[in-house]
N, C-alpha and C positions, 0 to 999 in steps of 0.2 A: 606579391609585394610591389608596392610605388614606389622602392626605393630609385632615385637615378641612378644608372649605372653608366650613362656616356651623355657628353652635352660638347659641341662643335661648332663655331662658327666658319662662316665664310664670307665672301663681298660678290655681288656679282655687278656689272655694269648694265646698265640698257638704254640704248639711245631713246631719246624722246619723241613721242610718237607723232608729233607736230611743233613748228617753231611754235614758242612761246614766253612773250616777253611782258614785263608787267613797267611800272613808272621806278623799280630801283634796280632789276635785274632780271636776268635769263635764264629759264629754264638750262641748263647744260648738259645732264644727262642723270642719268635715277640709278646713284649708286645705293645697292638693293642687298642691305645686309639680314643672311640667315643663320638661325640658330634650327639645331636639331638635336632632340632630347629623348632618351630611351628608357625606359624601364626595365626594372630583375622581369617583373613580370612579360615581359615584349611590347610593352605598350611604347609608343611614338609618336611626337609632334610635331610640327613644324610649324618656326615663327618669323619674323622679320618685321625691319624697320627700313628707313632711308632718309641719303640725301640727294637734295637737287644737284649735285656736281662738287661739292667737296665737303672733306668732314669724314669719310668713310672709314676710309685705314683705322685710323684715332677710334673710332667706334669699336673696329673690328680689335682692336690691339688691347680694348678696354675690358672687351668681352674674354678674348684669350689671355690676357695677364694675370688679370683679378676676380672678373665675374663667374665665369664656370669651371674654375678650379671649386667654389666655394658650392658649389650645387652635387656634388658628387655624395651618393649618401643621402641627401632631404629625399622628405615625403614628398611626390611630385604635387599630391592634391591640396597639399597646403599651400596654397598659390599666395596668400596675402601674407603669409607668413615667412617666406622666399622672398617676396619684393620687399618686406620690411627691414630683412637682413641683407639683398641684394644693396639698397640706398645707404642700409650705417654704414657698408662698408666700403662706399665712393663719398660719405661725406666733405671728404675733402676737392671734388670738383662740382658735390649738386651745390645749389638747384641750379641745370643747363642744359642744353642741347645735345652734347657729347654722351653725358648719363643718362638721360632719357632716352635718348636712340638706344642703347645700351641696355636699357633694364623693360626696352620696349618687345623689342625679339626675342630676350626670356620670356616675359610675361604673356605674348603670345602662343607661343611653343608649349608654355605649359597649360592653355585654354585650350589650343586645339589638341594636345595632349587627353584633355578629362575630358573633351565631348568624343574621341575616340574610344577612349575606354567606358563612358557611359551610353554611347550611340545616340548622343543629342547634337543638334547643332546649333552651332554658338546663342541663334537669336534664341531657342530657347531657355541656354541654359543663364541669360543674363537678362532676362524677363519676358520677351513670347509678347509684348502689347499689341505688334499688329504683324502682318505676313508680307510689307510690300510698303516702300519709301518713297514720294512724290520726286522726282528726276530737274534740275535744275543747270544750264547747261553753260560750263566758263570755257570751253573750249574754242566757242566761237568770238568770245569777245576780248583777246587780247591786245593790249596797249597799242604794237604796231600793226594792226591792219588799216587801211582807210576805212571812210566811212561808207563805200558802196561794198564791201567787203563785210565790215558787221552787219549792214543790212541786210546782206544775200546773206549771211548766216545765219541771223535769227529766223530767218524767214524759212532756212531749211529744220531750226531746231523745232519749230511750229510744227512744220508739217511733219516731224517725227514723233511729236505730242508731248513735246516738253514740259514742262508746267513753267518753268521762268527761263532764266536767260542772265547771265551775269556779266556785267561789261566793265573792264579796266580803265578805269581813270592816272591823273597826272599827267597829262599833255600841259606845256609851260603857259598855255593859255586856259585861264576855266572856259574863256566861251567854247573855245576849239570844244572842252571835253560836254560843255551841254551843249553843242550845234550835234555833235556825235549820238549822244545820248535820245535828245528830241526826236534825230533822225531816225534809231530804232527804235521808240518808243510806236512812234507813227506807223509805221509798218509792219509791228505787231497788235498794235489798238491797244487798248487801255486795260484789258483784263489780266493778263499776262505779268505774272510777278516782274520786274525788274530790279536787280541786283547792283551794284557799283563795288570794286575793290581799291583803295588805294595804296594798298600795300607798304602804309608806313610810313607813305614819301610827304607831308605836309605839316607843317606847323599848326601849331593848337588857334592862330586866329584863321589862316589859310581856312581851316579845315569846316570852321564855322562860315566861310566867307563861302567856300563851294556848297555848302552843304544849303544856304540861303540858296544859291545859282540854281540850284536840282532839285529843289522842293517841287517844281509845277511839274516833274517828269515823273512823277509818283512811285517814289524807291521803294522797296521790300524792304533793305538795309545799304547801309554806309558801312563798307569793310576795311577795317584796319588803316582809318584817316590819319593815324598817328603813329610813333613808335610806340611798341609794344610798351615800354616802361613808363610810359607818361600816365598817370594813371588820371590825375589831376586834367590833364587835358580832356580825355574821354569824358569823364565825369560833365566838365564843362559845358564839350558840346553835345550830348547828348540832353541835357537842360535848356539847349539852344535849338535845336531844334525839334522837330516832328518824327526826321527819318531814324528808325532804330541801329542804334550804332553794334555792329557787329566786331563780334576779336575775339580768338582764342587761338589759333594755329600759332603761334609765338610766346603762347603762354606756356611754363614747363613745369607748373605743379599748383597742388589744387589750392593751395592758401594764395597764390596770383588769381585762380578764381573766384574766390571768396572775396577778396577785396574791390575787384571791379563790382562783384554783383551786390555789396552792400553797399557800395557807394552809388547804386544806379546807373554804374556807367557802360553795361553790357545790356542791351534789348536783344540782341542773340548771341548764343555762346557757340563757339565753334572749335573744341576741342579736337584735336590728332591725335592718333592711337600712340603714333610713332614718340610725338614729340612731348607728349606728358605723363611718358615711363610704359603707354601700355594699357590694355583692357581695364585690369584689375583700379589703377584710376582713373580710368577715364569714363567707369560707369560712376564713381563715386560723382565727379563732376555734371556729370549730368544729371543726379541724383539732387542733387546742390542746388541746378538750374531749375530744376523743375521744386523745389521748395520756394526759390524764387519767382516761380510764374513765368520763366523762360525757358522758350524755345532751343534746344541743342540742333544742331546743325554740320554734321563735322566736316572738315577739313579733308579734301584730296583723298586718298587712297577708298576709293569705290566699293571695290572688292569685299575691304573687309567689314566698311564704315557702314556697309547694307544691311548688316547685322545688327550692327550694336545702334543704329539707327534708331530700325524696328524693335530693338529690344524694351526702349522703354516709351514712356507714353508721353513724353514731352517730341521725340525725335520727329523734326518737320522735314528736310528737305537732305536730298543727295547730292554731292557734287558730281556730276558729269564729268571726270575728265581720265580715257583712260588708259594707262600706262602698264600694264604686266600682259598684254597680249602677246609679244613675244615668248612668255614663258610661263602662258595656261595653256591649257588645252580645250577652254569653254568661255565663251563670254558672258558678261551679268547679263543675266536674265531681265527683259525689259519688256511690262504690258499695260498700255495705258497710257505714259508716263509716266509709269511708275517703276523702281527696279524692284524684282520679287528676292527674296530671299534666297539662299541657299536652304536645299531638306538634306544634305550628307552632314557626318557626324564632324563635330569639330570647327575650322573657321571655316569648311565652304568653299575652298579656293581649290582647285583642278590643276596642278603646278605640272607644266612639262617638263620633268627630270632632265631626258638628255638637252632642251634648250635650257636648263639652267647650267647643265656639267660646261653645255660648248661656249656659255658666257662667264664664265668664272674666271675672276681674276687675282683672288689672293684666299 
């Protein structure tokens, strides 16, 4: 039987594995919430979401109040049928952050639940298109380094076989951030993707005015020039310029991705496992992107994103940046420049039990 018969949260903290500062805020630390799910039959998952440093408790408090009182009893392998009742019944705080973090480490717990009990692992069981995701690297290009600092970064992501290199923009000057930019490009040459993040911080003419400034530096993509909710903005500058305008890690459910991608105004999507409920939509999303002739791309979390990546046939590039080494016991696997997938059953991820017990904070 799949019936569940125990589902648990918890929070665990993890300091961040390098400063990291972008143009509206700081990395602070990766509160790292898990859920664990069991079956009559013995079967067992484990899932998880996060935040950069607050937000956590509220998640964990959402999960233990209301969320897996309600799981106790479901068939564990009716996974879309679990998130559809998990959502009616926060309708009263979606569509957001707090719910999505929420319905995200369910929805994981019961993936890597069914590739336990089927002996598959994830990238198979959410479509198998390739074994191995081209590595792209934001760790060295944070807001506050100088500019002899990005350089001697990218120069080491080179020699590690990156395929790009992603560098954080808004410094209050744009030239400051194309003298920056030029500077790495230079010293990587011209073949080498080149990425930009703005993380949200610029007005809809700013955004068009930079985005003129960085045209000759030859961008892969323009990330998150605007706030998330501006949709009209995007729209705009992406009609205005050349460079493809990237956004999804602040989007939190798939009809915010339907709306950028009909109106043109996403040339990559970069959905989070964490922050748009979960596997179970975030393949529908990508599923979306790729009806659209776009590129998915996801967001942060390495680990798991290496999967769902590779799972389908639109999945371009991995984010580099990585945060759960204190509490695996293996790191992604990386050949090429490329990360290879996980072969164990389930999400793939190697969790150091006792370093999660001695991080535990609620």
């Amino acid at each position: 039987m799949s019936s569940i018969t125990r589902a648990v949260a918890y929070l665990v903290d993890l300091p961040v594995e390098a400063e990291r500062n972008d143009a509206v805020q700081s990395f602070l630390k990766q509160e790292t919430i898990f859920v664990e799910i069991s079956t009559a039959d013995g079967a067992a998952g484990t899932g998880y979401s996060y935040t950069i440093g607050t937000g956590g408790t509220a998640v964990l408090a959402l999960l233990r109040d209301y969320l897996l009182p309600r799981l106790h009893g479901q068939d564990a392998r009716r996974i879309d049928a679990i998130w559809q009742d998990l959502f009616a019944a926060t309708r009263a705080t979606a569509v957001g952050a707090i719910t999505s973090l929420a319905l995200a480490a369910v929805d994981t717990a019961l993936w890597d639940l069914r590739g336990r009990q089927t002996g598959l692992p994830l990238w198979i069981m959410a479509g198998g298109a390739r074994d191995r995701v081209p590595l792209y690297d934001t760790e060295v290009g944070w807001l506050h380094l100088t500019t002899e600092e990005l350089v001697a970064g990218a120069r080491k992501a080179v020699a590690q076989g990156r395929r790009g290199i992603k560098v954080k923009i808004g410094k209050p000057s744009a030239v400051e951030d194309a003298e920056r930019l030029t500077a790495v490009r230079s010293a990587v040459g011209p073949d080498l993707d080149l990425m930009v993040d703005a993380n949200q911080s610029m007005t809809a003419a700013e955004a068009v005015r930079r985005a003129a400034l960085l045209t000759p530096v030859n961008l892969l993509w323009l990330e998150e020039p605007l706030p998330a909710d501006d949709l009209d903005g995007h729209a705009h500058l992406a009609r205005s310029t050349t460079i493809p305008v990237a956004v999804g890690e602040s989007l939190y459910s798939i009809g915010q991705f339907a709306q950028y991608l009909r109106r043109g105004a996403a040339g990559v999507v970069q959905a989070d496992v964490a922050r748009i409920g979960g596997i179970t939509p975030w393949l529908k999303v990508a599923h979306l992107a790729e009806a659209h002739n776009v590129a998915i791309c996801p967001h942060f979390l390495m680990e798991l994103h290496v999967s769902l990546a590779a799972a389908v046939p639109n999945g371009h590039y991995l984010e580099y940046i990585p945060q759960l080494t204190a509490i695996t016991s293996s790191p992604l696997a990386v050949e090429d420049g490329a990360a290879l997938v996980p072969r164990t059953p389930g999400l793939g991820i190697d969790w150091d039990r006792d370093a999660i017990d001695a991080l535990r904070k609620a």
